[in-house]
PQR file of N, CA, C, O and H, with PARSE charges and radii, in Angstrom:
ATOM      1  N   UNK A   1      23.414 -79.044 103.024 -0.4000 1.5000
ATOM      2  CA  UNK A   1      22.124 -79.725 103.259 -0.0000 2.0000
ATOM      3  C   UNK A   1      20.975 -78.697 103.261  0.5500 1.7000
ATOM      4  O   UNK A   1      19.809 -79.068 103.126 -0.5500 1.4000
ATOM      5  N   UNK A   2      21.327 -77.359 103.419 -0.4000 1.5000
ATOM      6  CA  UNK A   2      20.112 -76.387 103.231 -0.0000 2.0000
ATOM      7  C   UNK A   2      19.608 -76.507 102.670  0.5500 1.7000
ATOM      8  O   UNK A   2      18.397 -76.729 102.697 -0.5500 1.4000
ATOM      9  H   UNK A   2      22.274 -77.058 103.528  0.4000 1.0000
ATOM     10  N   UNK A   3      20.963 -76.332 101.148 -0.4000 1.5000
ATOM     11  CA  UNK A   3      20.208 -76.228  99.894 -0.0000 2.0000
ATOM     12  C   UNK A   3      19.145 -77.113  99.534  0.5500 1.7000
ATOM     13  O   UNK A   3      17.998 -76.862  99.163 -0.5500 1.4000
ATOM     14  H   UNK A   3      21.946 -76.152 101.127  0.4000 1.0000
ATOM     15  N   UNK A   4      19.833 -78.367  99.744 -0.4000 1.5000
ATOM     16  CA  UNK A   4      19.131 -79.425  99.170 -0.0000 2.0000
ATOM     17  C   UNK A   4      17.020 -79.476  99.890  0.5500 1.7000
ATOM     18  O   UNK A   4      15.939 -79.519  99.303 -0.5500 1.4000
ATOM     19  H   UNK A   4      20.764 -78.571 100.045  0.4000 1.0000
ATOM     20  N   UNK A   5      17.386 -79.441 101.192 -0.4000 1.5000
ATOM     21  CA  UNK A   5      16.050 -79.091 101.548 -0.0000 2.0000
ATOM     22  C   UNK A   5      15.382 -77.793 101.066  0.5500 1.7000
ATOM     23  O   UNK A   5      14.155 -77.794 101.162 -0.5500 1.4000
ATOM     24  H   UNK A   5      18.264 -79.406 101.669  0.4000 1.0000
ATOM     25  N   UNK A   6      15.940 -76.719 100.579 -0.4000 1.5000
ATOM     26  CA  UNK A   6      15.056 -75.458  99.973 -0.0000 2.0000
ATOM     27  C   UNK A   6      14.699 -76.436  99.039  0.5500 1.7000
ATOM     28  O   UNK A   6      13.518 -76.780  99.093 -0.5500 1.4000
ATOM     29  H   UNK A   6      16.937 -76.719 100.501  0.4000 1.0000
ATOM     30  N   UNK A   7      15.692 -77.202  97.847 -0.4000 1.5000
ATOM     31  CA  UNK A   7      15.188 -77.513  96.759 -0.0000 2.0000
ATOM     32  C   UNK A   7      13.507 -78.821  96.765  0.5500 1.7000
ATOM     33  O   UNK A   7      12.718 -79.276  95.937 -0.5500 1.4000
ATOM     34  H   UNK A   7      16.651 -76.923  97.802  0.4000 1.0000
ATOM     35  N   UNK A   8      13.786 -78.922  98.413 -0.4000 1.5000
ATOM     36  CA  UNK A   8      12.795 -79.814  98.232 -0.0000 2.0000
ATOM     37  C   UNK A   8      11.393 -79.360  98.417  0.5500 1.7000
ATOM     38  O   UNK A   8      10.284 -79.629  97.954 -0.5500 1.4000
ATOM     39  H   UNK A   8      14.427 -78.553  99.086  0.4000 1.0000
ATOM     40  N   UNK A   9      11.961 -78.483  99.373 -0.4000 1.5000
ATOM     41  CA  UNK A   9      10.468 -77.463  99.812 -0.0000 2.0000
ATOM     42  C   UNK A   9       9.899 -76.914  98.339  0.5500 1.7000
ATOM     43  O   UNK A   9       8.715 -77.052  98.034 -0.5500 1.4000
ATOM     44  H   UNK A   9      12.862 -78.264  99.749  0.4000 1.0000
ATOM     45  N   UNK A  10      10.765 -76.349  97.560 -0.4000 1.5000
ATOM     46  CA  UNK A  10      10.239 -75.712  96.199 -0.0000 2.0000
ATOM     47  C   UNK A  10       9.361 -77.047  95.580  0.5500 1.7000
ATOM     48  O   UNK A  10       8.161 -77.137  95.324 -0.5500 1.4000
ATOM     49  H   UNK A  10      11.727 -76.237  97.807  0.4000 1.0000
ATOM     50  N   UNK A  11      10.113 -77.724  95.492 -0.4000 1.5000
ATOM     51  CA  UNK A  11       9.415 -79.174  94.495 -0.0000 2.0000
ATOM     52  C   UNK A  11       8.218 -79.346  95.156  0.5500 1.7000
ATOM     53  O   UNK A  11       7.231 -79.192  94.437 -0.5500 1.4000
ATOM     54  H   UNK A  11      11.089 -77.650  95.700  0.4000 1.0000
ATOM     55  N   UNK A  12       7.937 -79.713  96.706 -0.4000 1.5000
ATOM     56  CA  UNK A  12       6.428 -79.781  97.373 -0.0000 2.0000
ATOM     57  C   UNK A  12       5.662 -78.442  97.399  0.5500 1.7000
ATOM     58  O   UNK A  12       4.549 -78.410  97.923 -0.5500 1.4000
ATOM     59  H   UNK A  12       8.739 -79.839  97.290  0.4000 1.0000
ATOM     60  N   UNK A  13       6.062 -77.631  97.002 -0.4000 1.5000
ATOM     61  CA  UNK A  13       5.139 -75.798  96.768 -0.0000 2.0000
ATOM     62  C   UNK A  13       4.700 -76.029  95.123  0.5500 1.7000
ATOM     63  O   UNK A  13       3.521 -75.919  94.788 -0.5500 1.4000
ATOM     64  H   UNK A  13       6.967 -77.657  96.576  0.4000 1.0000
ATOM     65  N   UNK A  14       5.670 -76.327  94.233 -0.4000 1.5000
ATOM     66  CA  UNK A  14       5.082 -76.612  92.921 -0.0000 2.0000
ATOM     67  C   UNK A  14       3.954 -76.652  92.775  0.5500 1.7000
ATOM     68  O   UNK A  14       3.249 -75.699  92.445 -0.5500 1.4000
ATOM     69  H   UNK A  14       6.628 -76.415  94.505  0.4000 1.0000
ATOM     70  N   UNK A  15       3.415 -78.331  93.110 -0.4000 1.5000
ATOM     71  CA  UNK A  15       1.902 -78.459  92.907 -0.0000 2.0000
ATOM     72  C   UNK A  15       0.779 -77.532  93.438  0.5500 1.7000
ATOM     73  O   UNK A  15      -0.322 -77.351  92.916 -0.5500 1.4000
ATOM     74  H   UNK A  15       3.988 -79.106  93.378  0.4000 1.0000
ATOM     75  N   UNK A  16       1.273 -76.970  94.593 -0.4000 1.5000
ATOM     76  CA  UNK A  16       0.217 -76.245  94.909 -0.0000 2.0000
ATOM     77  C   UNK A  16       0.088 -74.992  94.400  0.5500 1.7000
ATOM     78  O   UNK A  16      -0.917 -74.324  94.644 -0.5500 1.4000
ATOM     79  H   UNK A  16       2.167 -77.117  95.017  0.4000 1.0000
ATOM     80  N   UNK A  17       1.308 -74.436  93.469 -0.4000 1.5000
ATOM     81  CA  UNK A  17       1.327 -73.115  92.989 -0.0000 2.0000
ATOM     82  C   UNK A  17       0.250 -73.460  91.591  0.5500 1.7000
ATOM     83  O   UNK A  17      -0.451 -72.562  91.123 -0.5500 1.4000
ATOM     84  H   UNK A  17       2.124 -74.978  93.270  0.4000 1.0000
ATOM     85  N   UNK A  18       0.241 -74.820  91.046 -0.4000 1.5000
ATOM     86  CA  UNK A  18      -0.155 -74.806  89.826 -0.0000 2.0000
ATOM     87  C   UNK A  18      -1.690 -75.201  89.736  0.5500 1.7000
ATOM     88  O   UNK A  18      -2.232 -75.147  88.632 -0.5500 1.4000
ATOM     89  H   UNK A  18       0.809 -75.550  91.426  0.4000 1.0000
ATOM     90  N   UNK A  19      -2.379 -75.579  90.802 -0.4000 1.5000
ATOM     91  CA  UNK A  19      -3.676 -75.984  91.662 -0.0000 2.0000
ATOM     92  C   UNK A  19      -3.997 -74.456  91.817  0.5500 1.7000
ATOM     93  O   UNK A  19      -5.150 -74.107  91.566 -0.5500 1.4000
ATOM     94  H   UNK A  19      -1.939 -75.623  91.699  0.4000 1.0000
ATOM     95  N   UNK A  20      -3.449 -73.894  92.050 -0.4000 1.5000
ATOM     96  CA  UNK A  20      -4.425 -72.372  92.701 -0.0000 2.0000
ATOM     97  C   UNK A  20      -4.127 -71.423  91.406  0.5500 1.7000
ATOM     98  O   UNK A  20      -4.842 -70.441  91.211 -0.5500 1.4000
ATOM     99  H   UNK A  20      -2.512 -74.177  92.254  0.4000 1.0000
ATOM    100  N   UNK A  21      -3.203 -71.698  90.653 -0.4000 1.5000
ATOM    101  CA  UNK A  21      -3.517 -71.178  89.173 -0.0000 2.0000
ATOM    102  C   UNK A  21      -5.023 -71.074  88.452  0.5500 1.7000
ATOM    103  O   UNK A  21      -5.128 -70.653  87.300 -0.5500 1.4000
ATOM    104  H   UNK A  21      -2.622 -72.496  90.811  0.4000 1.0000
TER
END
């Protein structure tokens, strides 16, 4: 279940990595 929550945290960081691009 870690994983799965890292993978979710990454997916909700996405947008904001591509916004401050």
């Amino acid at each position: 279940q870690k994983i799965k929550n890292n993978i979710a945290y990454s997916y909700a960081k996405a947008p904001v990595i591509l916004l401050s691009s």
